[in-house]
N, C-alpha and C positions, 0 to 999 in steps of 0.2 A: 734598530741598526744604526751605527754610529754613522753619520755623514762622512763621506770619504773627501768634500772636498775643503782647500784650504786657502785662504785668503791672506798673500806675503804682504803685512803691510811694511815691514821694516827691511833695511836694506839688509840688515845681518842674519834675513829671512827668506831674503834668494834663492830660492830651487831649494827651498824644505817643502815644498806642496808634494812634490816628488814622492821622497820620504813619506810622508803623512798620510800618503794613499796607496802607497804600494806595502808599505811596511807598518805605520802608528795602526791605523785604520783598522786593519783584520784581526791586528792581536788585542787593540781595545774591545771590536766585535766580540772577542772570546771573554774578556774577562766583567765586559757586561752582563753577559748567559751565565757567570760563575756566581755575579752579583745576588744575583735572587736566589740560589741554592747557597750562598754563605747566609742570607738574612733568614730561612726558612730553620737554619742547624743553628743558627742564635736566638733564635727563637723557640727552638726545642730546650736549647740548655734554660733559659730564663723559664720557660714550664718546670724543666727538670730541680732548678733551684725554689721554686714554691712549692712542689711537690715536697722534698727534703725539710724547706721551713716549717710545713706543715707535720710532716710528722716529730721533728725536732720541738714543737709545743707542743704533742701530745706525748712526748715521751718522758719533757719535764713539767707536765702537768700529775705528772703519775708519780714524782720524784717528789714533788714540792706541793701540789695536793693545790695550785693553785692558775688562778689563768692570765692575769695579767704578766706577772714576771717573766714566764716563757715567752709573750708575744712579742712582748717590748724587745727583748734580746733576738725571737727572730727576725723581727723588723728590720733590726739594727746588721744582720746576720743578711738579710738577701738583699739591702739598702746596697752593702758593701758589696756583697758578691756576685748582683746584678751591673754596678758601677766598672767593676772589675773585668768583668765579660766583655761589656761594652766596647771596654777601651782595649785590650787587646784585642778582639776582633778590629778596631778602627785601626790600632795601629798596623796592623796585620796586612790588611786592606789598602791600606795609605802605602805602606811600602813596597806592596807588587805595583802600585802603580805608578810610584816614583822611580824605582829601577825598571819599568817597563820604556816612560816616558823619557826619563833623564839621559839617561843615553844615547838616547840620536839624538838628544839638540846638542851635547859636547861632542859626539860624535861628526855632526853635522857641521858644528865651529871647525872643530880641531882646536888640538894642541892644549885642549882642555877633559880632564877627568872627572867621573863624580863618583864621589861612595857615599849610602845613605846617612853615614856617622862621620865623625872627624878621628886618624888613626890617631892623631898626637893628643893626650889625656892633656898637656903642659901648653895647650896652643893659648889659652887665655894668657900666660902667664905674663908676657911682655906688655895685652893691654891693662893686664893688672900695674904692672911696673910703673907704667908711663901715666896712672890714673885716669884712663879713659872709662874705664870698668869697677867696680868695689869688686870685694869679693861675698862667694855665698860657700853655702855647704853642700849645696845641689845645682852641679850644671848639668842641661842636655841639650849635646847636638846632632843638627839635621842638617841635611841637603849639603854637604862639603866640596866646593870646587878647587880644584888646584892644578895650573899650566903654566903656559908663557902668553906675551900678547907679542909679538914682535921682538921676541926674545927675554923679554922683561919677565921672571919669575913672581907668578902672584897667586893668593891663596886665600879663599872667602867662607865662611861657615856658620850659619843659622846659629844661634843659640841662645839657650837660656836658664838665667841663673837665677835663681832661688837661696833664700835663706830663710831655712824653717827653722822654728823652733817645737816645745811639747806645745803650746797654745796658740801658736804664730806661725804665718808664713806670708813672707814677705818678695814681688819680685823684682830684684835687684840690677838685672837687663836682660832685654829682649828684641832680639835683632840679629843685624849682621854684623861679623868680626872680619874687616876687610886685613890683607899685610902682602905691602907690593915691594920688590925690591927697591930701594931709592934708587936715583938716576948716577947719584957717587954716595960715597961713604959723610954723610953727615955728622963734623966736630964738632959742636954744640945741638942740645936738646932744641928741637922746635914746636912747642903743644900749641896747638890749634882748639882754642875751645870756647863756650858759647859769650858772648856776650851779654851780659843781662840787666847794661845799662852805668850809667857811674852811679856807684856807693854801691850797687849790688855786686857787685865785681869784691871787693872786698867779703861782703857777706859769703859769699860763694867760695873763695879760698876758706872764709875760717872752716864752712861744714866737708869744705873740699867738693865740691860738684865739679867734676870734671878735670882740674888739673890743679897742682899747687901751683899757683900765679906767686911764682918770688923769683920770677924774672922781670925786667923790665915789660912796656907792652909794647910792641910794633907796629908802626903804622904804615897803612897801606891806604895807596891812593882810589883802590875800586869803593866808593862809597857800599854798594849794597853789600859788597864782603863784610867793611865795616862795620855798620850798624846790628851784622847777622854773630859775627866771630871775632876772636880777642887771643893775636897773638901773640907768645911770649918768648924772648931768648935772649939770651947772653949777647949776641949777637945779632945786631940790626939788618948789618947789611946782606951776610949769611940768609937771614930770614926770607929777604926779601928776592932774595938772587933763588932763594929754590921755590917759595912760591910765588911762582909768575903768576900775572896775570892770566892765562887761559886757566891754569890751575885753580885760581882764584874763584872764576866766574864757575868752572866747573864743581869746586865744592858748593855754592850756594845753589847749581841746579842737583848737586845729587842730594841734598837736605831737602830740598821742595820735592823734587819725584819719588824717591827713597823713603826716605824720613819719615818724619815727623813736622819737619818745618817749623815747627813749634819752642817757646822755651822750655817749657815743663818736661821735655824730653829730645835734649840736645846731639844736634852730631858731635864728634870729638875725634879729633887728628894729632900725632905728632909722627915726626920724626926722630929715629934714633938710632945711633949708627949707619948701617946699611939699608936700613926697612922703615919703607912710611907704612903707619900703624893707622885704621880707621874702626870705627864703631858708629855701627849708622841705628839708631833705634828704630824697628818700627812693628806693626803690628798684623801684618799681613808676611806670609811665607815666602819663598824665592817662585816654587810651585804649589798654585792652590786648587787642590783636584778634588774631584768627588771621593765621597766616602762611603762606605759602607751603609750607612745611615743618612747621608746627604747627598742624591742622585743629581742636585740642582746645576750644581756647577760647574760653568760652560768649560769643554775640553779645550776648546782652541781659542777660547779667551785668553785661560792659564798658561796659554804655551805664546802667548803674542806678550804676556806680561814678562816670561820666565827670558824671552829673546832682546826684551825691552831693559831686563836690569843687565843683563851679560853686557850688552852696548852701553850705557852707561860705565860702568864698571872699567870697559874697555876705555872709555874718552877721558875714564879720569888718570889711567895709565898714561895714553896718546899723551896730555899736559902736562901729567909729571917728570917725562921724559921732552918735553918742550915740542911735542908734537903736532 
């Protein structure tokens, strides 16, 4: 039985315990009880696909008179079609419990929506534009938020891109794709992107990691911005007039909490017309809940982490708007 009680550690988690035990509580109870009759029918099916393998090599043993050739292709035959089960049962699983869960924490914010996909196929396109992003031939996305913070229009969505090929596959980003309205209409481009030191800063334009640097670079007085980010515009003073300092100090915490933190996989920001544009790389999901196949993971962990990036999210809004 799921523990009904719930511990607010964040202030944007005020009178969710409420919630949590009048309403999360009974209906996780339920889909606990479901959990073991989904794992008992996934398990019948992976019987049901060796059953089939096996008479699948007796039938081309009878065809070809011989025994290796058939095994090999079943192997190859319920490798794939055991992998397959798996993962639609997981994703299956994953998304009653994301639309079970997701919804009373935007519910419980306000002013904020979720749907498990993102409706706009074209959302990458502008961080594609702005080179925040490469492009691939396979994206998917997860966990889609989109509201206001204070009237501010803002819109975040899991994703991840992929470029396959017939021998390769390669992935290209994974993370989050932040897009906040700007606080006014920004006339010159402002990219925001990683520093990687002088003389790699050129190397980094030639392969293009992260942004064409063929603007000038802008300097900013907050040291640790510095040495973390490397902005570039047309405009100096523009740059600096829109990111302030809280703005400043709030990207280098959303790279450490968020992120990556790291170079090898850098945040990346610009400005462009009306919309600041973010890409926060990282490797853990917005919500990470038990699966089908993996009971371990703590419920009210995942939902103090899921309250924990909305606030965030929220403070980089509050700065950009000089909050």
């Amino acid at each position: 039985m799921i523990d009904r009680s719930f511990t607010e550690i964040h202030e944007l988690e005020r009178g969710f315990a409420q919630v949590y035990r009048d309403r999360l509580a009974p209906r996780l109870d339920e889909l606990r009880r479901d959990r073991a009759a989904a794992q008992r029918r996934m398990v019948i099916e992976i019987v049901i696909l060796v059953i089939l393998a096996l008479i699948g090599i007796v039938a081309l043993n009878r065809v070809t008179e011989e025994w290796q050739g058939p095994i090999i292709f079943a192997e190859i035959m319920l490798v794939a079609g055991g992998f397959l089960l798996v993962q639609h049962r997981t994703r299956g699983w994953r998304d009653r419990m994301f639309t079970l869960i997701m919804p009373e924490i935007t519910g419980f914010i306000g002013h904020l929506d979720y749907s498990a996909r993102s409706p706009d196929k074209d959302f990458c396109e502008p961080f594609r534009r702005n080179r925040l992003i490469d492009s691939g031939n396979h994206t998917r996305f997860e966990h889609y938020l989109a509201g206001t913070r204070r009237g501010t229009p803002f819109e975040v969505v899991q994703a991840n891109i992929e470029r396959t090929g017939r021998r390769s596959r390669r992935v290209i980003f994974n993370g989050l794709l932040v897009k906040v309205r700007a606080p006014y209409p920004i006339p010159a481009k402002i990219h925001i992107a990683r520093d990687y030191g002088e003389g790699f800063n050129e190397i980094a334009e030639l392969f293009t990691f992260g942004h064409r640097r063929h603007e000038e670079r802008v300097v900013f007085p907050d040291s640790a911005f510095e040495e973390r980010f490397a902005v570039y515009c047309a405009d100096a003073d523009l740059a600096r007039n829109t990111i302030t300092p809280g703005l400043a100090r709030a990207l280098v915490t959303i790279d450490d909490e968020m992120g990556s933190g790291g170079r090898d996989e850098p945040l990346t920001a610009a400005f462009d017309g009306d919309w600041f544009y973010m890409a926060i790389p990282r490797r853990e999901e917005i919500l990470a809940l038990p699966s089908i196949v993996n009971p371990s993971i703590d419920i009210e962990g995942a939902i103090h982490a899921a309250f924990a990036d909305i606030n965030r999210l929220q403070q980089i809004i509050d700065r950009l708007h000089g909050r």
